[in-house]
C-alpha positions as CSV (number, residue, x, y, z in Angstrom):
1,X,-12.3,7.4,-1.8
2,X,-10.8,9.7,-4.5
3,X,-7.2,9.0,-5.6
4,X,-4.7,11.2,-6.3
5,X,-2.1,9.9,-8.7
6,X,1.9,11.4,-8.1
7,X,3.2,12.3,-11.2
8,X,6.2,8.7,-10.5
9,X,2.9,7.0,-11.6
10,X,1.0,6.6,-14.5
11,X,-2.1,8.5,-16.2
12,X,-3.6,5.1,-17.2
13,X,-4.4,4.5,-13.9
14,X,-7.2,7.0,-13.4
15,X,-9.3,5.3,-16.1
16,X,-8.5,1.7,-15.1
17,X,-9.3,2.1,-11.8
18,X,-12.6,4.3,-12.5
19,X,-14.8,1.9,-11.0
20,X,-13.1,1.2,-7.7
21,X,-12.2,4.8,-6.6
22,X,-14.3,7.2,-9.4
23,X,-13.3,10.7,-8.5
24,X,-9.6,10.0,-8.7
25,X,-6.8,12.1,-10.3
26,X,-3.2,12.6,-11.7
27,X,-1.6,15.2,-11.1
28,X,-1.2,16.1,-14.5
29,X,-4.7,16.7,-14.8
30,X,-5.2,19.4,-11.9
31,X,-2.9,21.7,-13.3
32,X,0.2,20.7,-11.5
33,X,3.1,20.1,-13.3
34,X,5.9,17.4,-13.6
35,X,8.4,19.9,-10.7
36,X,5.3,20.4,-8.4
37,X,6.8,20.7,-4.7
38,X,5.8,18.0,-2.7
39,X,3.9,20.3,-0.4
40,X,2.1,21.8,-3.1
41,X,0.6,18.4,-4.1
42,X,-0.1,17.6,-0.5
43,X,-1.8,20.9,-0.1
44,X,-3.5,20.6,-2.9
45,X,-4.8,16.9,-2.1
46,X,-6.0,18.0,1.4
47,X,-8.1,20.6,0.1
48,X,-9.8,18.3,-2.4
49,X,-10.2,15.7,-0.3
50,X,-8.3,13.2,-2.3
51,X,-5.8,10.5,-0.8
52,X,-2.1,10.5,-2.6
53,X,-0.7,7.5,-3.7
54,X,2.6,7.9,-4.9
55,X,6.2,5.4,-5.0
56,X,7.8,8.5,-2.9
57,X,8.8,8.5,0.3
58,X,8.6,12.2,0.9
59,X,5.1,11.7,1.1
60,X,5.4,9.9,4.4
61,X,7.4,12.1,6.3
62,X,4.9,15.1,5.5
63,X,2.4,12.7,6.8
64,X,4.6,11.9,9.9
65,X,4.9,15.7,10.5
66,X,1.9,17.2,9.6
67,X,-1.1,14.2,9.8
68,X,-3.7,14.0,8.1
69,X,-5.6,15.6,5.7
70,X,-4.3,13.9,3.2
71,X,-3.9,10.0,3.5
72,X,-0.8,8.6,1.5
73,X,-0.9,5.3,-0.4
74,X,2.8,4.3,-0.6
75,X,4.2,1.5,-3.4
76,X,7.4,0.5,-1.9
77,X,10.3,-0.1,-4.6
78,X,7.4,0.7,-7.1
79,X,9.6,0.4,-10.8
80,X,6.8,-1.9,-12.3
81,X,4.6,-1.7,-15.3
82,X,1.5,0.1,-15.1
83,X,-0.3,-3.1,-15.0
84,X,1.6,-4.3,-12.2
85,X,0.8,-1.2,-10.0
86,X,-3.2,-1.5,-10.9
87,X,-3.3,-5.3,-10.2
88,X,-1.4,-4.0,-6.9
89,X,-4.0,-1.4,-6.2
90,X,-6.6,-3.7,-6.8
91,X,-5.9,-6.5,-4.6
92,X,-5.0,-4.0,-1.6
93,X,-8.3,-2.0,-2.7
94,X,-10.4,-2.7,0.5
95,X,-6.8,-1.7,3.0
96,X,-7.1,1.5,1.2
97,X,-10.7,2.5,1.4
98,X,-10.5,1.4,5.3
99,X,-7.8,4.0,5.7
100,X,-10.1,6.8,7.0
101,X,-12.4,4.5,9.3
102,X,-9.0,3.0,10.9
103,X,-7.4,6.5,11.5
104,X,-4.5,5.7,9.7
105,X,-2.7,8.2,7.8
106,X,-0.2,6.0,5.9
107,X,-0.6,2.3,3.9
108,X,2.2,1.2,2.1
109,X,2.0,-1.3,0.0
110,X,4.3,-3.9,-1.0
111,X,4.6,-5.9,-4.3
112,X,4.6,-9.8,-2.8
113,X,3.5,-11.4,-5.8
């Protein structure tokens, strides 16, 4: 599963989490800037096939009213470090590579460490 990283999240994570989901982005590297329209991204991710994980709720209510393509990854109150959010990513790693198998459009993901 390819990520797609919202621009409230870092860069870093692309390359840290290489392994686990190769083929993932930021947004800053696709050519879509820091004011991007939420719609633009989603388009955007649904054409490429990637899966948006982001710390905005916008996200899910595009999901809600248009479904899926794409899937959305949500970090609920997400204001921690960069490490935080990749050990968060890691541990929930398997949840969000099941997302297409279970039909589920939406995972959020809560810090409970």
């Amino acid at each position: 599963m390819k990520l797609l990283f919202d621009a409230n999240l870092s860069p870093k994570l692309v390359e840290r989490l290489a392994e686990l989901f190769p083929g993932s982005r930021h947004v800053f590297q696709t050519g879509l800037a820091s004011f991007t329209s939420d719609e633009a991204i989603w388009e955007y991710a649904a054409s490429h096939g990637f899966t948006i994980v982001t710390a905005d709720s916008d996200f899910l209510n595009l999901a809600n009213v248009r479904g899926t393509p794409p899937r959305v990854v949500r970090l609920d109150n997400c204001n921690y470090r960069t490490s935080e959010v990749e050990n968060l990513l890691r541990r929930n790693a398997i949840l969000i590579a099941e997302m297409e198998q279970a039909s589920r459009s939406t995972l959020i993901i809560r810090n409970t460490a």
